[in-house]
C-alpha positions in Angstrom: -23.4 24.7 -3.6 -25.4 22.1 -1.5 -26.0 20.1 -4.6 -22.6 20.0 -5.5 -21.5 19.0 -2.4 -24.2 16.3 -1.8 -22.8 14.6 -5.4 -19.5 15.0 -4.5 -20.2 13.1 -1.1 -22.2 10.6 -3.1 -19.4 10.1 -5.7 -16.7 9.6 -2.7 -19.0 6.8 -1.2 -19.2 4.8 -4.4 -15.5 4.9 -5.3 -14.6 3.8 -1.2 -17.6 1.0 -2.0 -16.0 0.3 -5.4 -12.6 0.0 -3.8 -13.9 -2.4 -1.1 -15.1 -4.6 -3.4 -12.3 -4.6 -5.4 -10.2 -5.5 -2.4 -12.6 -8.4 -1.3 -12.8 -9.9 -4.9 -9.0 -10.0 -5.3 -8.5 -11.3 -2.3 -11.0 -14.4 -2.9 -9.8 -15.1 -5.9 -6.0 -15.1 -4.2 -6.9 -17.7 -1.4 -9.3 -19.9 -3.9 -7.2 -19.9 -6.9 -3.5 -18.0 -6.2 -1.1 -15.7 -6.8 -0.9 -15.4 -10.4 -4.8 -15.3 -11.1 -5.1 -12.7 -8.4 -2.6 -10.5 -9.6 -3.9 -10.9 -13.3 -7.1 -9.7 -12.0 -5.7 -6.7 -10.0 -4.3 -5.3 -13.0 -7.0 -5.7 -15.2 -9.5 -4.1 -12.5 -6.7 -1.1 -12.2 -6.8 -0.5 -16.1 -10.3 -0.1 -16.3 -9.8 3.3 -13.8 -6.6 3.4 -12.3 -4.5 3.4 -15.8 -2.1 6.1 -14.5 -1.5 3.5 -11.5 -0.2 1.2 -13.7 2.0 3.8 -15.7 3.5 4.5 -12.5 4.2 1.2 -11.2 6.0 0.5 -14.7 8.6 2.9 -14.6 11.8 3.7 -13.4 12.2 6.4 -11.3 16.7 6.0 -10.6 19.3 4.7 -12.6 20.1 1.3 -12.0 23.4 2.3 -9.9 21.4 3.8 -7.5 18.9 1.0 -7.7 21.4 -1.9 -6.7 22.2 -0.1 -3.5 19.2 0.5 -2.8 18.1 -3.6 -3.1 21.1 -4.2 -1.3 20.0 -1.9 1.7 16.7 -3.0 2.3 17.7 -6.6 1.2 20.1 -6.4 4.4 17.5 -5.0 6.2 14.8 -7.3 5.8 17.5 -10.1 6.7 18.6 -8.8 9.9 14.6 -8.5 10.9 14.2 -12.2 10.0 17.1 -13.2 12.3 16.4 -10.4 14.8 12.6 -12.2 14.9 13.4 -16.0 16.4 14.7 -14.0 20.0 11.3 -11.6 19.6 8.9 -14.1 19.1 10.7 -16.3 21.9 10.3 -13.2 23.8 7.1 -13.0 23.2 5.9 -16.7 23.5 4.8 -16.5 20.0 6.1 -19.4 18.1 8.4 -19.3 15.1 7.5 -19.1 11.3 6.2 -22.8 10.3 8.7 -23.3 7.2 7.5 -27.3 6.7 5.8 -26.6 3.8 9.1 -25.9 2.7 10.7 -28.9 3.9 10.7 -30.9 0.4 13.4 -28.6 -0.9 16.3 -29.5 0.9 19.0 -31.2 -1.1 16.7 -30.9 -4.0 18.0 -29.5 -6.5 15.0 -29.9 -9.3 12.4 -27.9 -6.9 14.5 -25.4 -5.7 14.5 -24.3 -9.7 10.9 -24.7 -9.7 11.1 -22.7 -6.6 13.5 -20.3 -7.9 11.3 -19.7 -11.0 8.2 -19.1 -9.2 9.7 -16.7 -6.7 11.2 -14.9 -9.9 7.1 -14.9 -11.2 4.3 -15.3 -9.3 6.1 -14.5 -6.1 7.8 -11.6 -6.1 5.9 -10.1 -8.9 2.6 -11.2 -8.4 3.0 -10.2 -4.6 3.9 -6.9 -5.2 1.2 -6.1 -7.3 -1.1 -7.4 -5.3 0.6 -6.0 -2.1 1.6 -3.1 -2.5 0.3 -1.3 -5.9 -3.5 -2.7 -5.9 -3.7 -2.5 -2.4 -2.6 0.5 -1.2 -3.9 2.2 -4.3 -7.6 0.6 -3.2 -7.1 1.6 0.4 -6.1 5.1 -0.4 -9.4 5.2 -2.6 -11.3 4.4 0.5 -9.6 6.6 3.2 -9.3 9.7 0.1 -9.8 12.7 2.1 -9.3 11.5 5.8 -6.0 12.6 7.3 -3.4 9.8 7.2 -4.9 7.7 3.8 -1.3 6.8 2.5 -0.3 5.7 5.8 -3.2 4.2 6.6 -2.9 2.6 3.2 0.2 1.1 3.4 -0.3 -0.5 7.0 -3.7 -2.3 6.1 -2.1 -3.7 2.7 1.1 -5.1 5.2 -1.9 -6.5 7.5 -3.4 -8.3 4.4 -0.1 -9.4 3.2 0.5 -10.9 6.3 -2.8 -12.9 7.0 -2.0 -14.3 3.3 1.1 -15.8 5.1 -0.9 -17.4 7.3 -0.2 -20.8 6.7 3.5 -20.5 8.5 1.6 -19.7 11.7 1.4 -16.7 13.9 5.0 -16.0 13.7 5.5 -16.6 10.1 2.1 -13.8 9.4 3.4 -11.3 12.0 7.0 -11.5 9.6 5.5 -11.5 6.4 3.5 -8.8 7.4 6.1 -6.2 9.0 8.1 -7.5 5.9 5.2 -6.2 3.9 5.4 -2.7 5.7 9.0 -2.4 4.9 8.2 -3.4 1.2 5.3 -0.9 1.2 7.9 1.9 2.3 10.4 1.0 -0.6 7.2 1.4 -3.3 6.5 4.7 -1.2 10.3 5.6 -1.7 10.4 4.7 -5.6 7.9 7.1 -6.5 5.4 3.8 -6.9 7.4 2.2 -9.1 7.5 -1.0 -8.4 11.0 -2.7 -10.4 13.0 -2.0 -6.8 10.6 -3.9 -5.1 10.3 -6.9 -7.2 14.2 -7.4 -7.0 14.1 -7.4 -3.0 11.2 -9.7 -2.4 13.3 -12.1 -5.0 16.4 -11.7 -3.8 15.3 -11.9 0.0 13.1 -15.0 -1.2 15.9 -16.8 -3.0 18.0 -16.7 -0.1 15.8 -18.4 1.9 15.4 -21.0 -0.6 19.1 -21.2 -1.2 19.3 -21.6 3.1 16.3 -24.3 3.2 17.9 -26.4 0.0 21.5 -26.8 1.9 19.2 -27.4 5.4 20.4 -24.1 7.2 18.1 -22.7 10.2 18.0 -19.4 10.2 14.5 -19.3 12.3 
């Protein structure tokens, strides 16, 4: 029974090691190379022993009636925390999401379809691959049988999301990453699928697009 228990153990500690790594690898690879190579690599690291992961995250869970409402709820909702943010953070003395890299895009019209296309591809996507099913699947593997792993999950892989949105400053990673929670909530809610998600983080990103190109603030 000892034995048992002692392999058991042992086997628990190399899949939260495995996981780790896994974790560490993609995220290298995200900040060195991007989006599109990380993702590529997430999936192909969750075939070799998450297949099922993969299964899930490719199906559809709701009719596409249902699914419409539901992009247009938490499309509306992750709009009203963006504009609810700018009085936070002023509140806070935390300053506002640094949109300059952004700032090419106004009035033209060639990138913002360049733009378009990648938020419609690597973005939206690639980021919720990477976001929410590799990483919460990876973080659940490393908090499996501790109270709270799902949960736990899902907050560390917002975290992570955030720091990767870094570059727009303190405000612009404490957004991306409570945008991230709400995003990880929605895959929660879908039964892991992952279709729901990809149209919300496009949809939310093409508006902001759509509001930089014609030069509206909305931070």
């Amino acid at each position: 029974m000892r034995t048992s228990q002692k392999r058991n153990s042992i086997y628990l500690l190399f899949q939260r090691v495995i996981a780790l790594v896994e974790i560490l690898m993609v995220s290298v690879i995200a900040k060195e190379l991007g989006t599109t190579e990380a993702a590529i690599t997430a999936v192909l690291l969750l075939s070799l022993h998450r297949q099922e992961v993969l299964m899930n995250m490719c199906k559809s869970v709701r009719s596409w009636q249902s699914k419409l409402s539901i992009v247009a709820v938490f499309t509306a909702a992750i709009w009203i925390l963006i504009l609810l943010f700018t009085p936070l953070l002023s509140y806070l003395g935390l300053p506002y999401p640094d949109h300059s890299s952004f700032a090419e895009i106004q009035g033209n019209t060639n990138l913002l379809v360049l733009m378009l296309l990648r938020v419609w591809t690597a973005v939206a996507f690639g980021e919720e691959v990477l976001g929410r099913v590799f990483l919460i699947d990876r973080f659940e593997s490393i908090f499996k049988g501790l109270p709270g792993a799902t949960p736990l999950a899902v907050i560390l892989a917002a975290v992570l999301f955030g720091l990767a949105h870094a570059y727009q400053g303190i405000g612009g990673a404490i957004q991306a990453g409570t945008i991230g929670l709400i995003l990880g909530i929605l895959y929660l809610y879908q039964k892991r699928s992952i279709w729901t998600n990809v149209v919300v983080h496009g949809t939310v990103d093409t508006i902001a697009m759509l509001l930089l190109f014609f030069g509206v603030k909305f931070m």
